[in-house]
Structure formats: C-alpha cells, structure tokens
N, C-alpha and C positions, 0 to 999 in steps of 0.2 A: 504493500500500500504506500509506506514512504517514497520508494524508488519513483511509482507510477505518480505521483502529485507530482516529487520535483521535474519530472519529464511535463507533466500538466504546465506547473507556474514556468518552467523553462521556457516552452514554447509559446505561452500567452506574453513574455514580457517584451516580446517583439510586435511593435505598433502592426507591420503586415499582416503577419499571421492572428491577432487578433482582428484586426478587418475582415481576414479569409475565414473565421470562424463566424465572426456576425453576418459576412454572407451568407453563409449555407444554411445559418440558421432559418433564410426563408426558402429554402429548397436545396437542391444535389444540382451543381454545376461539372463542366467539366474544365480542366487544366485552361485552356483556352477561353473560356470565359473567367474563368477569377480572374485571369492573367491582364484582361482590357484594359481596367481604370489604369496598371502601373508602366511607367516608364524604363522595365526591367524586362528583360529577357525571359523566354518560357522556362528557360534550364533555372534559372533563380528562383522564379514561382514553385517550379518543383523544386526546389531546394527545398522552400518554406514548407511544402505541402508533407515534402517525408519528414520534416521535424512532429509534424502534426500527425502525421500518422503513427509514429514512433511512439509518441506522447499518448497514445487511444485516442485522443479528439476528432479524428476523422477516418474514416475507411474511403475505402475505392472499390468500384464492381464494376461491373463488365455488360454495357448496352450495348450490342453490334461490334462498332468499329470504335468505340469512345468507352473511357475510363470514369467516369463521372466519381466527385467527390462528396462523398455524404457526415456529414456533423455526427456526432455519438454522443448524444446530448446525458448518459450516464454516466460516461466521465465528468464532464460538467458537472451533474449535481454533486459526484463525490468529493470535488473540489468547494462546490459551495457548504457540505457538509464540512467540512475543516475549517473551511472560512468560519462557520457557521458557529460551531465548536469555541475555536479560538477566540470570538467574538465574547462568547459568553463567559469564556474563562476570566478575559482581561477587564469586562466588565466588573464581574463580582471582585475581582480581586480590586478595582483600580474605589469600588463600593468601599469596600471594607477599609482600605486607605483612607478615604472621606470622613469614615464615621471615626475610625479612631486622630485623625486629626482635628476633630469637633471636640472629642472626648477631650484630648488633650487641652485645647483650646480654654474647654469649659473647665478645667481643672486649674489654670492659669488662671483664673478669673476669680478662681473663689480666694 
C-alpha cells in the first residue's frame, strides 16, 4: 500500500499528468488526443502516460487499431482515503494543542 500511494502522489505532482488524469476523468481518450492541448511530443505524453500507469491511475485497452487510456478512479479514492486519514489525524492532534494551550493560558491567569 505505501509503495502504490508514493507511485500515486509521485505521478500527480507533475502539473501534466494531473491534467491527463482530470481529463479522462470525463471519459477514455487515446494517446493522440491527451496529447492536443500540449506543445510536447507524443513520445513525452507517453512518457507521462507510463508514469500513470505505473502508478495504477490509469490503464490502457485495446479498440481496433487504438490504445485508449482509461482513469482507475480506485486508486484515486485510496489516495483520498490517506489524505482523508491524515486529515483527521492532524486535526485532533493540532485540537488537542489548542485546548491544552487554553489550559495553560487559563492557569496563567489565575
């Protein structure tokens, strides 16, 4: 699980390849369309595309003569699951901080 996240946040922290993800979030394209909006080469796009795939965030299947790339939106959650986690951890702790620096506070005072 740790190896597959850091492969996760590895390949979101590239501005591209999180574009390439929020594309396909509205459907499966292939190489050749992610590739339009950038000013990059197809060999570069597939570069991005095999980090992503590495990562689980995206697969590829086989229509005819085209590759099309598909989002695997379960990685995704098990990353938002961690985010998710973490959140709450730093939360309560950053909580518990607060109160005891009140405490303090209020004990200063008397």
């Amino acid at each position: 699980m740790d190896q597959r996240l850091d492969a996760v946040f590895t390949a979101l922290a590239d501005a591209t390849r999180r574009d390439i993800v929020a594309r396909l979030s509205a459907g499966d394209a292939t190489v050749k369309e992610l590739a339009e909006p950038y000013a990059m080469s197809l060999q570069a796009v597939s570069q991005h595309l095999q980090v992503l795939e590495r990562s689980g965030l995206i697969s590829r299947g086989r229509h005819r003569q085209t590759r099309p790339c598909r989002l695997e939106p379960a990685v995704l959650d098990e990353a938002l699951a961690w985010i998710g986690e973490s959140r709450r951890t730093w939360t309560e702790r950053m909580d518990r901080l607060e109160n005891r620096l009140v405490q303090l506070q209020e004990s200063r005072d008397d």
